[in-house]
N, C-alpha and C positions, 0 to 999 in steps of 0.2 A: 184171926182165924175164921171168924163167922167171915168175913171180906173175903177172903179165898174160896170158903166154900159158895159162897153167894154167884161169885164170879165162874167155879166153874159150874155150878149147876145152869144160869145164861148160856153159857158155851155148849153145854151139852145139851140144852133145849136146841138153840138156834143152829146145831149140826147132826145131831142124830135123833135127838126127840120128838121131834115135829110129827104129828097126826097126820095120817091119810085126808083126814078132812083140811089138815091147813095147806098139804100139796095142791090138793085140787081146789080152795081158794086161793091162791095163787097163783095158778095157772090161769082161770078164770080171770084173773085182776087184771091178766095183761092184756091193755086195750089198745090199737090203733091208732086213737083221739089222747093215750095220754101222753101230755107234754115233756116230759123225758123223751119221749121219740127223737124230741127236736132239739137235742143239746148236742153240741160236736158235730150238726148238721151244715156240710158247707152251702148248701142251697136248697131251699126251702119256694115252693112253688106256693103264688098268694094266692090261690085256690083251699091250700092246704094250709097255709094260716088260718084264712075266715074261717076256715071248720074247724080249727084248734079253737080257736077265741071265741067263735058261738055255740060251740057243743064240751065244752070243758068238762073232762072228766072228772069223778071221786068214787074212790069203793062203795061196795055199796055196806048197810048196819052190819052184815052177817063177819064179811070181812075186817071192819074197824074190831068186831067183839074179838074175833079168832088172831088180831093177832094182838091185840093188847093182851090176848090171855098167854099165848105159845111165845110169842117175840119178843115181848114188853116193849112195844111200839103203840104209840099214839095216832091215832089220825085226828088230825084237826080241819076241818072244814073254814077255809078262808071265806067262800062265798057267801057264810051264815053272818060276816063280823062286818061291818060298818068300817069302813075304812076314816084314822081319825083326819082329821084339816092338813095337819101338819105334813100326812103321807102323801096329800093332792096335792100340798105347795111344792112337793118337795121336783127338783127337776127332773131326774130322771122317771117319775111316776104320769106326771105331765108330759111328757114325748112320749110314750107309751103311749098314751088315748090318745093326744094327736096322730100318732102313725096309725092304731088301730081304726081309726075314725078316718083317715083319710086314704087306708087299704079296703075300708069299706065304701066309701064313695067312689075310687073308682073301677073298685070288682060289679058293681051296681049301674054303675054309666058305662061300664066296657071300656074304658082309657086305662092304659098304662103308667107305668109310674114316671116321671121325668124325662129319666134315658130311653124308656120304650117310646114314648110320645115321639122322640127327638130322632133317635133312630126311623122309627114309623116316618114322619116326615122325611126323614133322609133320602129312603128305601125311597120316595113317591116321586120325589124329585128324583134321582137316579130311573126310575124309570121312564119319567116324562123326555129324561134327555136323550136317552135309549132309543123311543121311538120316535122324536126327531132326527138324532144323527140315522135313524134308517131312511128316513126319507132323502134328508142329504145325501146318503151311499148310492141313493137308488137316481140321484138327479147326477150322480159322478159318473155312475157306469153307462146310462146313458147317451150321455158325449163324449165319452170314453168312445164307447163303442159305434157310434154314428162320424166318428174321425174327426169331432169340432175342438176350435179354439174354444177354451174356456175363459179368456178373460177377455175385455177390451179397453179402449182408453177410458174407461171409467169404473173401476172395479174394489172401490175401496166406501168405506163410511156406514152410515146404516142405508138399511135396502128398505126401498122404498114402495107399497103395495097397493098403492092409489093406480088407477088405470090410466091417470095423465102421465104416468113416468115407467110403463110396461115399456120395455127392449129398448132401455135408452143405456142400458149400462151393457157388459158380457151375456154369450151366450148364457154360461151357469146360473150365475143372478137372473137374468132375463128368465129363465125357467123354471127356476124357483120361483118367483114373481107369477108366471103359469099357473102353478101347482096353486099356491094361494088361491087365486082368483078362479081357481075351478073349485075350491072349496074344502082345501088341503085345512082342516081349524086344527090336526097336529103342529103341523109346520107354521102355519097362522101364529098360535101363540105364543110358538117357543121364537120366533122374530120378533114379537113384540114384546114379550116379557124377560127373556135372555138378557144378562148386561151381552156389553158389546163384545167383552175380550172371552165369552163361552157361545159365540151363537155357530163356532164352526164353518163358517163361508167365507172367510178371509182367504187371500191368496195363499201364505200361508198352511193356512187348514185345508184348502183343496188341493198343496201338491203334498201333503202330509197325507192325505187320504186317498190319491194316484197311488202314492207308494205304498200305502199297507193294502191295497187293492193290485197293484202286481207281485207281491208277496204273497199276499196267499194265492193268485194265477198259478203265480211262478211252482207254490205247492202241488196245484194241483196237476200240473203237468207232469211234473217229476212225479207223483205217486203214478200216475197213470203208465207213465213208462216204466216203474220198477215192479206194476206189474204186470207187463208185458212181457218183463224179462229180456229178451232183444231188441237191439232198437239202433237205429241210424242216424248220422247228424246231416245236416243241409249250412251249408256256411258261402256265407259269401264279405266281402269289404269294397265298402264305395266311399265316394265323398259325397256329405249332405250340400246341403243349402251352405250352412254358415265354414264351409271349406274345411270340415272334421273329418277324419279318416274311419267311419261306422263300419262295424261287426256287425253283423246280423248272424243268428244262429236257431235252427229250428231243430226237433227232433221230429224220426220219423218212425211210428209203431206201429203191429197189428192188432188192434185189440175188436173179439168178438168174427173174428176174420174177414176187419174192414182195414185198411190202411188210414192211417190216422196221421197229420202233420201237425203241429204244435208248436209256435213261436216261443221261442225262450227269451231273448231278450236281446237286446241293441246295446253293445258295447264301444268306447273307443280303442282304437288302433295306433298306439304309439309306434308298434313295431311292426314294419306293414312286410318284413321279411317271412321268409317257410317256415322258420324256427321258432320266431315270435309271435307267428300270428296261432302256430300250432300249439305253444308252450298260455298264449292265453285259454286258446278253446279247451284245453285241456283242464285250465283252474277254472275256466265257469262250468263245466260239468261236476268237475269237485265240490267249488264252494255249496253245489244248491243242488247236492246229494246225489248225482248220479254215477250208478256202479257201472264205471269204464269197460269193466273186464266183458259188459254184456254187447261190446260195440261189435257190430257185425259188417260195418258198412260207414262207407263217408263219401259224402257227394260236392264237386265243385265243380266249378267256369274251368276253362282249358288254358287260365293264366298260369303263365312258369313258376309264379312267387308259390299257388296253389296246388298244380299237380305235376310240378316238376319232381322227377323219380330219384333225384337225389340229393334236392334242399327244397324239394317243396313241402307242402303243409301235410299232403296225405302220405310223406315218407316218415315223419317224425311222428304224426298220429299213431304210425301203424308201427312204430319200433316202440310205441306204450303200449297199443291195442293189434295184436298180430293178426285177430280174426276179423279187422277190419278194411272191407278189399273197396278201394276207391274203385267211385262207379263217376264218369264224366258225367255232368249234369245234359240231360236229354234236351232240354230249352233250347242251348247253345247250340245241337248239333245240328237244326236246320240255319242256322248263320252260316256255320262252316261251311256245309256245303254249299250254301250258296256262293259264299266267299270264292271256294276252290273251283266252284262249276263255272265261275265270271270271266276263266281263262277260256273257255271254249267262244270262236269266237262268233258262232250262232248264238248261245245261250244269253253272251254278254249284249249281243245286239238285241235280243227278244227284252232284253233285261232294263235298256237305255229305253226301249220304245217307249214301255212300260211308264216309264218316269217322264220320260217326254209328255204322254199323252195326258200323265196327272197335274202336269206344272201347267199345259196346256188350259186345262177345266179350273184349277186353284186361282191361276192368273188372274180373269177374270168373272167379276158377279154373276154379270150376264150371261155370258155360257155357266158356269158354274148352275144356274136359274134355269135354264133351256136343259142340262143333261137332268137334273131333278124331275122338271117335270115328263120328260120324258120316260126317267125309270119307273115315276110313277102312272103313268098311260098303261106302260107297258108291262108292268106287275104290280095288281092290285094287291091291295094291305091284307087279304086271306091267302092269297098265292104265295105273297111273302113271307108272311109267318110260313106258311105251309112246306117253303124250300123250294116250290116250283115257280120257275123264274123261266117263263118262253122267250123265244126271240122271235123279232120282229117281224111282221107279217111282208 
């Protein structure tokens, strides 16, 4: 009986009884620094450790009195008690001061813990290669764009940055080799320090970085034209060098109200017919996002396979694309008429002259030497530039 009352007079202290004064000590009590904060915490910043572990909280006398008298709770002060031998051998007490001890040395030295270290280095190296492969980008687009071979018959091994062996290999290497020796120490170290199979200059690695280099072209044309919104195609098909049947395909925009021409890109031509050569142009403007329906116009040579009006190219274009009115390519139209004017037979003799008198001067050096210097007697190199060209006195 005394046990029951014992227990509930507990119970009704610790839920209805409590003093105004022990609310606002405990209100009070609750501190920022105390280590309950930190239980159930999935991540704890080691800024906010070291201030747990060197500012350790404990109530302070008023609050130990108030509640051992209202709560019948104890506080006991650990930091007052000597810890005995047994508690230091014990293992998990000893990884505790080691981690503490060595969250302190390195919040003190600024290092990280292992994984940041390791990351950190990661990051540094990722960026070092960063700013080498810019420099490579930047030695790609340049012979890119200046129309060079990139390789030659020596294009393979480590590259070599001594100035006895400058331009003994490809243009690309050979330029790089450049860059070095004008004082490139990005590109410098990442040649010399790179293993071989990450230095990026491999044949390889340079037609792997043509193509993500007309990939994103390739983007930027097509953005440009879809926001132009209309737009025009330019097509033609020849044979190269090595006896292939090439597409060529350009777009033609207004943007800013400039006319705007745009190479898309050089395709083969398996199927060199109206239908097929129409039915590809039609999937490379799909595959590389452009909206058909915007076609307003389509330009070609006055070949039958291309503007024949009922199996040529710009008949099947235009049974996809309706508002697309073939326009003959204007190039062509001064051949034609030359072609058709060759029957007149003034024109055709004006015409042989013409050819006679050129074969004449080609024939030979020496006349060929004798008309030079004369043109240039007779129109000096400001006249020329100028476009005033007299004749002879």
């Amino acid at each position: 009986m005394a046990s029951e009352n014992s227990e509930t007079e507990i119970a009704s202290t610790s839920q209805g009884n409590k003093s105004p004064k022990t609310f606002e000590l405990l209100s009070d009590a609750i501190s920022p620094l105390d280590i309950g904060h930190a239980i159930d915490t999935p991540v704890i910043d080691d800024r906010k450790r070291l201030e747990l572990l060197d500012n350790v909280w404990s109530p302070s006398d008023s609050f130990v009195e108030c509640a051992a008298d209202n709560l019948k709770l104890v506080w006991c002060d650990v930091r007052k008690k000597r810890l005995r031998s047994t508690d230091l051998a014990h293992g998990f007490h000893s990884e505790c001061i080691r981690q503490a001890t060595e969250l302190r040395l390195r919040i003190k030295n600024g290092i990280g813990n292992v994984s940041q270290q390791a990351n950190s280095a990661f990051e540094t190296q990722r960026q070092k290669n960063r700013d080498a492969l810019k420099k490579i980008i930047r030695a790609v687009k340049h012979i890119g764009r200046l129309g060079l071979a990139f390789r030659g018959h020596r294009d393979s091994g480590k590259l070599a940055l001594d100035s006895e062996n400058l331009y003994s290999q490809g243009n690309f290497r050979a330029l790089l080799q450049l860059m070095v020796q004008s004082g490139d120490t990005v590109l410098e170290r990442h040649i010399n320090e790179a293993s071989r199979n990450a230095q990026y200059i491999s044949p390889i690695a340079q037609n792997e970085l043509i193509e993500a280099i007309d990939i994103t072209m390739r983007k930027v044309v097509v953005r440009e034209v879809c926001e132009s919104n209309f737009f025009a195609i330019l097509a033609d098909e020849t044979t190269d060098f090595s006896q292939q049947e090439q597409l060529s395909l350009c777009l033609r925009c207004v943007r800013d109200f400039r006319i705007c021409e745009r190479f898309l890109c050089f395709a083969e031509a398996p199927d060199l017919t109206g239908k097929g050569l129409a039915k590809q142009i039609i999937g490379i403007l799909l595959d590389s996002g452009v909206d058909i329906s915007f076609m307003v116009a389509q330009g070609y040579d006055g070949a039958a396979a291309m503007s024949g009006q009922h199996n040529g190219v710009q008949k099947y274009v235009r049974d996809k694309c309706p508002n697309s009115v073939y326009v003959h390519c204007a190039a062509h139209n001064p051949n034609l008429c030359l072609a058709k004017a060759s029957n007149v037979p003034a024109i055709s003799a004006a015409l042989a002259t013409i050819q006679s008198t050129a074969v004449f001067f080609s024939d030979s050096n020496k006349r060929m030497a004798s008309l030079q210097s004369f043109i240039r007697s007779v129109c000096p190199p400001v006249r020329k530039y100028l476009g005033v060209i007299p004749g002879p006195n």
